[in-house]
N, C-alpha and C positions, 0 to 999 in steps of 0.2 A: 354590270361591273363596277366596282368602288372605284370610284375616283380620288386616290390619296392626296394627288396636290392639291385641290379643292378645299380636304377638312385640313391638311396643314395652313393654308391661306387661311379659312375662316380661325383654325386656332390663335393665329398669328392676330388676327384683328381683335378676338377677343382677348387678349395680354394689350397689345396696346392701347385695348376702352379701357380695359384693369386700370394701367398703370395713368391712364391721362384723366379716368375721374378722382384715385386716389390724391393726386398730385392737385386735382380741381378746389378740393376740399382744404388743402392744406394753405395754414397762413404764415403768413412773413411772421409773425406774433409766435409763433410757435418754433421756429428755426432761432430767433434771436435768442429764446428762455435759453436753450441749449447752447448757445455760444456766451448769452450771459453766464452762465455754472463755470465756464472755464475760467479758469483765475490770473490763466499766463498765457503766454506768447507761445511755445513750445505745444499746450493743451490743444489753444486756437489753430494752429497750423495743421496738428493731426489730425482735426475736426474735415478741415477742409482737402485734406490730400486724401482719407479713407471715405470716400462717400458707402461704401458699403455698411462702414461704423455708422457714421449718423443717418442712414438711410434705416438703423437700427433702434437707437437713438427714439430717431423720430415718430417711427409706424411700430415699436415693439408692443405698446401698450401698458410697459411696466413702468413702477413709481421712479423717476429720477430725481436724486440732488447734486448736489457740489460733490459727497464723499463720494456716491455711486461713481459718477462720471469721473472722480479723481482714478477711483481705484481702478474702471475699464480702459480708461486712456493707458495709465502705467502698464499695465501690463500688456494692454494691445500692442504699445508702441516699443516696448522694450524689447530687447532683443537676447534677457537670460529667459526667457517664457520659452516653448517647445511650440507651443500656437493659442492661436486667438482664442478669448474665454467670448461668450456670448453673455449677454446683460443680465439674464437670470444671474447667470453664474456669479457674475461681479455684485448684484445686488444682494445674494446670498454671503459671497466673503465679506462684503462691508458691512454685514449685520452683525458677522459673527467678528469682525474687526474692533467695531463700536461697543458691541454688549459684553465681549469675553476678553476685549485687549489681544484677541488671539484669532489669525485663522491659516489656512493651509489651502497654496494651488501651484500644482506642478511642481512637488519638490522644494517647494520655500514656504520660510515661513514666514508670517508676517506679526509684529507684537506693537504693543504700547511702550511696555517696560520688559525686562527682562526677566522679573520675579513669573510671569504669567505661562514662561517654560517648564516651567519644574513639571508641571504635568506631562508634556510633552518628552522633558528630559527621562524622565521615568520610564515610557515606553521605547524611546529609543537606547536608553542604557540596557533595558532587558535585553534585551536582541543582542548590539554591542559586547555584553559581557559573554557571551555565545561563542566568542569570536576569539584564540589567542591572539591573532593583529594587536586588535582593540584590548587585551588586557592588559597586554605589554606596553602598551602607550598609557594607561593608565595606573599600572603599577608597576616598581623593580620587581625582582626576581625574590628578594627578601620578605617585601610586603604581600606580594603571593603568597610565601610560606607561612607569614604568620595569621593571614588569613584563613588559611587552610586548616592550621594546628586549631586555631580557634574555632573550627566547624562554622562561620560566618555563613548564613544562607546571601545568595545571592539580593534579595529583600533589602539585607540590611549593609549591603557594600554597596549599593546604587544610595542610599539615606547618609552614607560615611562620604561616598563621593561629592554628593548635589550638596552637603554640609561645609565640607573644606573645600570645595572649586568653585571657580567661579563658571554660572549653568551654560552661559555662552562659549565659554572654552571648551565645558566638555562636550557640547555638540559640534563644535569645532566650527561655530559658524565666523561670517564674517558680515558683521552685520551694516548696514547700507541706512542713510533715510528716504524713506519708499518714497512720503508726500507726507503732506500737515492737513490733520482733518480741518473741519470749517470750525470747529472749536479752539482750533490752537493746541490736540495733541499730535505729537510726531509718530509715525509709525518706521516701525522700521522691519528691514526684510534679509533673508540673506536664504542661499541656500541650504536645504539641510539633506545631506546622506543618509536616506537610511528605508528599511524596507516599507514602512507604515505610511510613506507618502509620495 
């Protein structure tokens, strides 16, 4: 007959050799690196209230810096996120943060400047111009009309738009400062409406 409490006991002892040679191996040199990256008091606190985050941190095996860790903290800690992004994830947005000025998680977006939307505006106005809501907020009843008289493709009413508007209005965001990379660019974030994110 199997004896189940038996292989639960020995599972039980094998998790805790797991966890107490993992733990054997690791140094105080390597916990400080990661509280060194933090730059504030707010960073440091979360460090220490989430051990499941630095228990991530620590054992994930992926590259960490200052921006990584700036960008995991923010949104871990923050409370417009939906849930926690795992360190892939965050090292993935900070790449695309740094190289493109530009990236997307959970609904926001995140920029350098605000020229780096317009791509973004583009796809979200297509959709949007779909929408009488959104036409009406974007144009009177007049400018419809003469849009219309003049056969304008939808193409080149999102190029009239993103020309005379400012791109931040017409995505309607409301934009925030996320954090300041280790270079001294500000990033900034806000939510954005719409179906592509």
């Amino acid at each position: 007959m199997l004896n189940t409490k038996e292989i639960i006991e020995q599972m039980k002892a094998y998790e805790i050799k797991s966890v107490e040679e993992r733990y054997k191996n690791l140094s105080e040199k390597e916990i400080k690196e990661i509280f060194d990256m933090a730059e504030n008091k707010e960073e440091i606190e979360f460090l220490k209230d989430n051990m499941d985050i630095l228990t991530e941190l620590v054992f994930g095996g992926l590259y960490m810096d200052r921006d990584i860790l700036r960008v995991h903290v923010f949104i871990n800690s923050s409370t417009d996120f939906e849930y926690n992004i795992g360190l892939e994830e965050s090292n993935e947005l900070t790449e695309s943060i740094l190289t493109e000025g530009l990236g997307i998680c959970q609904s926001h977006v995140f920029y350098t400047d605000k020229n780096k939307l317009y791509e973004v505006a583009k796809k979200v106005l297509d959709d949007r111009l779909d929408n009488p809501e959104y036409v009406t907020k974007y144009f009177c009843k007049d400018e419809v009309v003469r849009l219309w008289v003049e056969n304008r493709t939808k193409e080149d009413v999102i190029n009239q738009l993103l020309l005379t508007d400012d791109v931040e209005s017409l995505l309607e965001l409301i934009p925030a400062v996320a954090f300041t990379t280790s270079k001294g660019t500000k990033v900034y974030y806000s939510y954005i409406d719409s179906i592509y994110f």
